[in-house]
TORKOL-4160 file (C-alpha; in steps of 0.2 Angstrom, whole numbers, padded with zeros to 4 digits, m for minus):
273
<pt num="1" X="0000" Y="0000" Z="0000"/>
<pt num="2" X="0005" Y="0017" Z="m0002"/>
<pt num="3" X="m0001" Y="0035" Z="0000"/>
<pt num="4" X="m0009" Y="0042" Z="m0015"/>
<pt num="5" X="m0016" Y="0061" Z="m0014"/>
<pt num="6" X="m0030" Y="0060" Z="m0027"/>
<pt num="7" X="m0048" Y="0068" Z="m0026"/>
<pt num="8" X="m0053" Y="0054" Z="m0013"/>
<pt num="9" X="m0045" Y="0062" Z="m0001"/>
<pt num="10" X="m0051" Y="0079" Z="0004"/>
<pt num="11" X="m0038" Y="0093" Z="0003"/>
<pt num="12" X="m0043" Y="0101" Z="0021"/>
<pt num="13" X="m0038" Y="0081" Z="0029"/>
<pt num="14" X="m0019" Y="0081" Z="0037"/>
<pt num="15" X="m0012" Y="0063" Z="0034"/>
<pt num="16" X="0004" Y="0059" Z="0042"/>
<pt num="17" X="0019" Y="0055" Z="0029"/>
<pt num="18" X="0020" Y="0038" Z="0039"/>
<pt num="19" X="0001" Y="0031" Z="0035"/>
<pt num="20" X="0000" Y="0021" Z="0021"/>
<pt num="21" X="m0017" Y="0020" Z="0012"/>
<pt num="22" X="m0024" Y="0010" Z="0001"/>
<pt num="23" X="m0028" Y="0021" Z="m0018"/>
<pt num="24" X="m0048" Y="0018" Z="m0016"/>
<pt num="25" X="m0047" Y="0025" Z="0002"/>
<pt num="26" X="m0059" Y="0042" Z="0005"/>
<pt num="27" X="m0055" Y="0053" Z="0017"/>
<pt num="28" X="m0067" Y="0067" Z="0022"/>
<pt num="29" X="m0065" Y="0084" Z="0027"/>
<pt num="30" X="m0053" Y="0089" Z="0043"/>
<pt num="31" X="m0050" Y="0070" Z="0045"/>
<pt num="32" X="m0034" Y="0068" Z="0054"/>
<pt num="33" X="m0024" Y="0053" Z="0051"/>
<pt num="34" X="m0008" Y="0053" Z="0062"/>
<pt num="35" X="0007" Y="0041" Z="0065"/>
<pt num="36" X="0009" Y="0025" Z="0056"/>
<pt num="37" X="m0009" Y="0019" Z="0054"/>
<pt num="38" X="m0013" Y="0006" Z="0040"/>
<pt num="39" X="m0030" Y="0007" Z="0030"/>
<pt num="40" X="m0034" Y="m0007" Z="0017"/>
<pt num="41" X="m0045" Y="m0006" Z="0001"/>
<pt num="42" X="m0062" Y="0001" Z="0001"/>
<pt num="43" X="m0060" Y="0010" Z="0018"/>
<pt num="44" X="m0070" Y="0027" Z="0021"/>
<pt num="45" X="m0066" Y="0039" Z="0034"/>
<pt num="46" X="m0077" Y="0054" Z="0036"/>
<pt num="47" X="m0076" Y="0070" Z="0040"/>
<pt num="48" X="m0065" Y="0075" Z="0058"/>
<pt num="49" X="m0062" Y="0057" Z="0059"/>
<pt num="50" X="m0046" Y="0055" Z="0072"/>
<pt num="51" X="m0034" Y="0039" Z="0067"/>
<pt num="52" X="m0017" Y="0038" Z="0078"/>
<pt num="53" X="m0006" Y="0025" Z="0076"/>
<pt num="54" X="0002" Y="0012" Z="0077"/>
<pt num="55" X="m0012" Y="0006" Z="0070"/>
<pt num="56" X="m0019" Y="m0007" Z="0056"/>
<pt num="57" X="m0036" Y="m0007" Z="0049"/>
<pt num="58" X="m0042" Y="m0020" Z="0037"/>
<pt num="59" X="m0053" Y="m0017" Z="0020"/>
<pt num="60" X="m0071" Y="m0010" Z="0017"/>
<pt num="61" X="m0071" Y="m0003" Z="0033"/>
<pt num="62" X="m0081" Y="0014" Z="0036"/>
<pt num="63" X="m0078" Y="0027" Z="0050"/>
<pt num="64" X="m0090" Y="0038" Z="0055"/>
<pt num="65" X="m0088" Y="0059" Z="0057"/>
<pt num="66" X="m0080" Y="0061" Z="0073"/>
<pt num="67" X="m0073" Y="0045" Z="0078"/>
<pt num="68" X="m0056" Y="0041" Z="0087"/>
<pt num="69" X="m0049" Y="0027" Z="0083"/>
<pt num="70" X="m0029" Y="0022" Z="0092"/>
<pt num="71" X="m0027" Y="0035" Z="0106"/>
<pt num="72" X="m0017" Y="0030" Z="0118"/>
<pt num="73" X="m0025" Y="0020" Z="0132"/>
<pt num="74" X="m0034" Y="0029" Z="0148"/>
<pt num="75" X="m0022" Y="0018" Z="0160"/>
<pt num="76" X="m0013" Y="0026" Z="0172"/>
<pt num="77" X="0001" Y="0014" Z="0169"/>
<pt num="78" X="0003" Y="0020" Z="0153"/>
<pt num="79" X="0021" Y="0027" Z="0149"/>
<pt num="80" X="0021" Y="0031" Z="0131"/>
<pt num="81" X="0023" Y="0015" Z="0124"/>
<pt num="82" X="0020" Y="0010" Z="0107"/>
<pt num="83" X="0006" Y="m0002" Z="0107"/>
<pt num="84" X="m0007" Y="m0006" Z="0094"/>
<pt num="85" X="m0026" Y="m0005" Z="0089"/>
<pt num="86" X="m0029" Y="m0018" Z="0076"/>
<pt num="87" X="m0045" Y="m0020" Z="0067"/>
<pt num="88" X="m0053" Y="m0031" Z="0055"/>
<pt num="89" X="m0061" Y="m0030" Z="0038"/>
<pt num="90" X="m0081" Y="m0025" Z="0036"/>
<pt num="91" X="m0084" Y="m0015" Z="0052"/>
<pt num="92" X="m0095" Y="0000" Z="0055"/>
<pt num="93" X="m0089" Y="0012" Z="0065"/>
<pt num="94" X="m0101" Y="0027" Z="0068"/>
<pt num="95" X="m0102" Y="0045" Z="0073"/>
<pt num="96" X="m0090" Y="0048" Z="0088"/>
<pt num="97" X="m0086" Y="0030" Z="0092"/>
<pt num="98" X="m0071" Y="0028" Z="0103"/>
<pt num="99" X="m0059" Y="0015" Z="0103"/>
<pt num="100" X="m0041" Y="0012" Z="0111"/>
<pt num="101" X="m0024" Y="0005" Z="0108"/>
<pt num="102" X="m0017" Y="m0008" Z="0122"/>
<pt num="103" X="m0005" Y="m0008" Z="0134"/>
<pt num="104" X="0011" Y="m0017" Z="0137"/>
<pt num="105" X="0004" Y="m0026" Z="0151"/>
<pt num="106" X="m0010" Y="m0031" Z="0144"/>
<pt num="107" X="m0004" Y="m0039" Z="0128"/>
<pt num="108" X="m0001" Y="m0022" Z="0120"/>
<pt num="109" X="m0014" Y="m0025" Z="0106"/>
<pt num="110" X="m0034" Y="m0019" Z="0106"/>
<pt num="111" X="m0039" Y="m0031" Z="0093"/>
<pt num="112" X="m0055" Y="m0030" Z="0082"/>
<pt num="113" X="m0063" Y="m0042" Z="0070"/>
<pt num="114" X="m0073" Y="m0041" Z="0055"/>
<pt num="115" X="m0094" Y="m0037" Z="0054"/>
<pt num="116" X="m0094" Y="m0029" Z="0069"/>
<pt num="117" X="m0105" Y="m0013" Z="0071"/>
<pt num="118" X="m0102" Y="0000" Z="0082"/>
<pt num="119" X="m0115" Y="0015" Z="0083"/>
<pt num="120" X="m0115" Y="0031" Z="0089"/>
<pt num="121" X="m0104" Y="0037" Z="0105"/>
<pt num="122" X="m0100" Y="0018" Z="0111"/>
<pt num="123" X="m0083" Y="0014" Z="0119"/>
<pt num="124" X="m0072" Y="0002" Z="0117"/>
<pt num="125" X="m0056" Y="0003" Z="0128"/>
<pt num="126" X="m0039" Y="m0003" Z="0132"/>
<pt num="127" X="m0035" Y="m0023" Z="0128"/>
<pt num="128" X="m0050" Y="m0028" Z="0121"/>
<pt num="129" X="m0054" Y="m0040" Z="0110"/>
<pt num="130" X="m0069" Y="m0041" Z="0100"/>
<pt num="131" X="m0073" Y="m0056" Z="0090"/>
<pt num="132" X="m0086" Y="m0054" Z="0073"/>
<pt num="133" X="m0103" Y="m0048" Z="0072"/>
<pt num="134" X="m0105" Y="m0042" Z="0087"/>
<pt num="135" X="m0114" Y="m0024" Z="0090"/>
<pt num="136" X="m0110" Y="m0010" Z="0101"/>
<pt num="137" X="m0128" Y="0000" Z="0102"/>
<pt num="138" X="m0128" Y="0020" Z="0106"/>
<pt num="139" X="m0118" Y="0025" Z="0121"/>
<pt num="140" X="m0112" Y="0004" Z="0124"/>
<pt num="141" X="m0095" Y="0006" Z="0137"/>
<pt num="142" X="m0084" Y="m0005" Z="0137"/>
<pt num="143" X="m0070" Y="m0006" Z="0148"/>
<pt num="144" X="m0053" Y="m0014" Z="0146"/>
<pt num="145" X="m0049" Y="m0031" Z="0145"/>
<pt num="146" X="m0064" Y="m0037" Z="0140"/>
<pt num="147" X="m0069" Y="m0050" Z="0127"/>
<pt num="148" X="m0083" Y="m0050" Z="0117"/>
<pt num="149" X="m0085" Y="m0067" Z="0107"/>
<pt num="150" X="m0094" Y="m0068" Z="0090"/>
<pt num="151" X="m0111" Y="m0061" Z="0086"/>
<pt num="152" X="m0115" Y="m0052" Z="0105"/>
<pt num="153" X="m0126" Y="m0039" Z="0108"/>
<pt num="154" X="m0123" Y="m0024" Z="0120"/>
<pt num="155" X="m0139" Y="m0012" Z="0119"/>
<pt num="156" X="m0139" Y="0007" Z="0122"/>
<pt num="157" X="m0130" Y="0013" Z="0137"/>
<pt num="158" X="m0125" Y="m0004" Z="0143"/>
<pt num="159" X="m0109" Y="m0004" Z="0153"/>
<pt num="160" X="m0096" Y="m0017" Z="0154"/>
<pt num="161" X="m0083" Y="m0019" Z="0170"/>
<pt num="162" X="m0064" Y="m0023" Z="0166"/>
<pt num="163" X="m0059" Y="m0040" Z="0162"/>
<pt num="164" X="m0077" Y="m0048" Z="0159"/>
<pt num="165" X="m0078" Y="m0060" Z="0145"/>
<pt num="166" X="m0096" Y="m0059" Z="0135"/>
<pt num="167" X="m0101" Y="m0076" Z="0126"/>
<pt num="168" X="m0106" Y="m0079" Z="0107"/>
<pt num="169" X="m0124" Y="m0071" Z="0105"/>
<pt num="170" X="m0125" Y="m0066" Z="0122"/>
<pt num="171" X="m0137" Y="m0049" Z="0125"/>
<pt num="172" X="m0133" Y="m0038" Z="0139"/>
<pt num="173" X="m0150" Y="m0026" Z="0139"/>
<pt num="174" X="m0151" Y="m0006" Z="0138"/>
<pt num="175" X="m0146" Y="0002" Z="0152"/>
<pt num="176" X="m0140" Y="m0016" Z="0160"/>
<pt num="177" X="m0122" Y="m0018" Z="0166"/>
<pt num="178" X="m0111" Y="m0033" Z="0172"/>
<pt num="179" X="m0097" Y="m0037" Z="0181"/>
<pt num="180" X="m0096" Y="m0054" Z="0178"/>
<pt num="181" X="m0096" Y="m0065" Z="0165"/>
<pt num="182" X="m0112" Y="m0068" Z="0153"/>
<pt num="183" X="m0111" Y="m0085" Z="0145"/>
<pt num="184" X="m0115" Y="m0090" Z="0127"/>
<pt num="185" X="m0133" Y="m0087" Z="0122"/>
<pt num="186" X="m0138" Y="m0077" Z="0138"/>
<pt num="187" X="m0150" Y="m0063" Z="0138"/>
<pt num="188" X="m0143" Y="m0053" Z="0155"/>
<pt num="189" X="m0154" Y="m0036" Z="0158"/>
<pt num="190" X="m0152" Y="m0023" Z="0172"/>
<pt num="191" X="m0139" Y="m0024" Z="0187"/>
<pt num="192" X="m0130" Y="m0041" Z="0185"/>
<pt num="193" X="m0145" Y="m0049" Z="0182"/>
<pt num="194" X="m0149" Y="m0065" Z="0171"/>
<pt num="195" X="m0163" Y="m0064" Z="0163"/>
<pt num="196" X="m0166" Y="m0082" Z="0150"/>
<pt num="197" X="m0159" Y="m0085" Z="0136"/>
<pt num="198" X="m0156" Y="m0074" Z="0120"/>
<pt num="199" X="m0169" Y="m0083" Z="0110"/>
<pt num="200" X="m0173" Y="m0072" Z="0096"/>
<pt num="201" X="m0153" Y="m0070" Z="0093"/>
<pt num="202" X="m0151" Y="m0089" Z="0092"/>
<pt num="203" X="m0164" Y="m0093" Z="0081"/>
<pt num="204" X="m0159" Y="m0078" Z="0068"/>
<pt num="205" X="m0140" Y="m0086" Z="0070"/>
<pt num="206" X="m0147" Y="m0102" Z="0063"/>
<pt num="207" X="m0146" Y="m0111" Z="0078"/>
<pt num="208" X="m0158" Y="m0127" Z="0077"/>
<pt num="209" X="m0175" Y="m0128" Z="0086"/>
<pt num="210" X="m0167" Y="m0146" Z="0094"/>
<pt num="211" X="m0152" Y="m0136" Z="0099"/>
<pt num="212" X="m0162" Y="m0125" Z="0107"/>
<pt num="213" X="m0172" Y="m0132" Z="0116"/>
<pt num="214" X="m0157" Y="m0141" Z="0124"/>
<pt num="215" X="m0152" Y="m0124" Z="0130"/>
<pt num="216" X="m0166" Y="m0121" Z="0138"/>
<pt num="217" X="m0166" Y="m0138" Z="0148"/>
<pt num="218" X="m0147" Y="m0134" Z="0153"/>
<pt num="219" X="m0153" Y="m0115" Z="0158"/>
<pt num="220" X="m0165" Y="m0124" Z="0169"/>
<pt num="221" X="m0152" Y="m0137" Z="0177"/>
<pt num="222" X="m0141" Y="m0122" Z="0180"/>
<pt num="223" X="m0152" Y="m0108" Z="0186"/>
<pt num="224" X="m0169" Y="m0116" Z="0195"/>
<pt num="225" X="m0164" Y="m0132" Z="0202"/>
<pt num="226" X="m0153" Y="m0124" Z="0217"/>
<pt num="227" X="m0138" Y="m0133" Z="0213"/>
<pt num="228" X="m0120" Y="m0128" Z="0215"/>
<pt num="229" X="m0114" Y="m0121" Z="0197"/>
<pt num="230" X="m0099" Y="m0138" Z="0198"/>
<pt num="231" X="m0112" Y="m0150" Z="0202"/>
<pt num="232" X="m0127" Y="m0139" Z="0188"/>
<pt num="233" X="m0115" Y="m0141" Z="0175"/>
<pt num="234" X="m0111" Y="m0160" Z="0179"/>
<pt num="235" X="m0129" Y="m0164" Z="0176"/>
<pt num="236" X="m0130" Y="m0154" Z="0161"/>
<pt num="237" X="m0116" Y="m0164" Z="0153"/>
<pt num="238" X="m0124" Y="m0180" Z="0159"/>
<pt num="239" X="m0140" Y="m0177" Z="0153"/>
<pt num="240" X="m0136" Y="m0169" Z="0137"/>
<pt num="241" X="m0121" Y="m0175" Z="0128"/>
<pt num="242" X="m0116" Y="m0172" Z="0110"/>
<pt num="243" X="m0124" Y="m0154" Z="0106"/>
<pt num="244" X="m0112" Y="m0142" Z="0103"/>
<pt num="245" X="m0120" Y="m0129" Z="0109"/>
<pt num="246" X="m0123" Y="m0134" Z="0125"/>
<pt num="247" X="m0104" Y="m0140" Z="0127"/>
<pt num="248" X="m0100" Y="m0123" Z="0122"/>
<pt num="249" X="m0111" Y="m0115" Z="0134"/>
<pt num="250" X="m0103" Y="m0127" Z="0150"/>
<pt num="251" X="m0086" Y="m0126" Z="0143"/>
<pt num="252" X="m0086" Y="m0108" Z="0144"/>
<pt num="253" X="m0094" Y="m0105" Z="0162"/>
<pt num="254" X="m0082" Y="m0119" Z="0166"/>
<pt num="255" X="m0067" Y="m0105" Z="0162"/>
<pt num="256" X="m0072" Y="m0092" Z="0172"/>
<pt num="257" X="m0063" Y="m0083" Z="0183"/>
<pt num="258" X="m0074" Y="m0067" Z="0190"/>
<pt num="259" X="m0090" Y="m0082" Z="0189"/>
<pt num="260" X="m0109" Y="m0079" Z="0182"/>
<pt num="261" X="m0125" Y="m0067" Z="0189"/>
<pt num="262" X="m0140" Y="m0076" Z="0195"/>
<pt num="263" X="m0156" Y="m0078" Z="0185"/>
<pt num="264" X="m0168" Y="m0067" Z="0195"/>
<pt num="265" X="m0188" Y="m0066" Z="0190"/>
<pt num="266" X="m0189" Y="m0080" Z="0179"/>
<pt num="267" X="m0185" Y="m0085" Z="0162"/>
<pt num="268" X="m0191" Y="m0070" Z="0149"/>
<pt num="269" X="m0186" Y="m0074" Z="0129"/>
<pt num="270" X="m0180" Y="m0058" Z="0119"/>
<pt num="271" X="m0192" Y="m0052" Z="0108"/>
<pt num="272" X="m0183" Y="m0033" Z="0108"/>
<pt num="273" X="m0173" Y="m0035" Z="0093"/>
């Protein structure tokens, strides 16, 4: 790749000798793009759009006006050093969406994949790693350290403590935050508060009606029968071997270190969405 002025760039944008752009890339008006930041094929960055490297963004990716992508991290521990944002191909990053590089202690990399949306004035901060299709609604705060596995949900306003891992098509609700873990195909809404099971997400995902109904048999064993979470997940393996998804879902509550809210007022399906 290599810088190329041309009229896709605007001329009012200041672009730092060291970024290296792909020739299809658009850059809007009073976009800044400083330090050595990497932007593949098809990318658009509009207009006051802040990039700082070291930084490497993927293809077809968009950036919306006012966005601030590669800052340094908010870590008090942070002495200057160079560490990294990396993102993947296909995301949507909208109007004033922030997002941080790592530190060294923390890996040194704030790593994005591909699909992922991120709308307007969500946060994503130092360490992260964010898997594919997964959506950030309006105002969503993420905090550092956290992972966010495939296809996830985190609606409007929702808040996300350090070092919480967030499971595939898992929803944590508006205005709901967590400071646990939220295992795979979880709905969570409010304070720490399990709510059932992300219904509607799995069956857009594809996921199998036989698959799901398995789920909902292991939410059961889990959360209403008053066992221990050790002896909950025992049973759920006993009575219902050889469906992925449900291995999935044990194997990851199984690995975690900060544990897993409660249910609390019974088992609602989402229909929000």
């Amino acid at each position: 790749m290599s810088l190329i002025l041309s009229e896709l760039i605007h001329p009012t944008a200041v672009i730092d000798p060291q970024a290296e752009l792909a020739p299809d890339v658009q850059v809007g008006p009073y976009a800044v793009i400083d330090g050595h930041v990497q932007i593949g094929p098809g990318s658009i960055i509009e207009s006051h759009a802040c990039l700082s490297g070291p930084m490497m963004m993927g293809k077809d990716n968009f950036v919306g006006h006012g966005a601030v992508l590669g800052k340094s991290p908010q870590h008090r521990g942070y002495r200057g050093e160079s560490t990294w944002l990396r993102i993947g191909d296909g995301n949507v990053i909208r109007e004033h969406v922030t997002v941080h590089r790592g530190t060294v202690a923390g890996g040194g990399e704030t790593c994005i994949g591909d699909n992922n949306m991120f709308m307007i004035g969500s946060h994503v901060g130092h360490d992260c790693q964010v898997g594919n299709y997964c959506t950030l609604v309006n105002g969503a705060l993420v905090a550092g350290h956290v992972t966010l596995h495939d296809g996830c949900i985190l609606s409007g306003h929702s808040a996300v403590q350090q070092r919480v891992r967030i499971g595939r098509l898992a929803m944590l609700g508006g205005l709901g935050s967590t400071t646990k873990d939220i295992p795979p195909f979880i709905l969570q809404q409010g304070y720490n508060s399990v709510s059932g099971l992300n219904i509607v997400g799995l069956r857009r995902a594809g996921v199998t009606a036989e698959a799901i109904a398995a789920l909902r048999e292991a939410f059961r064993i889990l959360y209403k029968e008053g066992r221990t979470r050790g002896n909950a997940l025992d049973r759920i393996e006993a009575d219902l071997p050889g469906v992925a998804e449900v291995t999935e879902f044990v194997a990851f509550i199984r690995e975690t270190t900060l544990g897993i809210n409660p249910s609390r007022g019974g088992e609602r399906e989402d229909r929000s969405y």
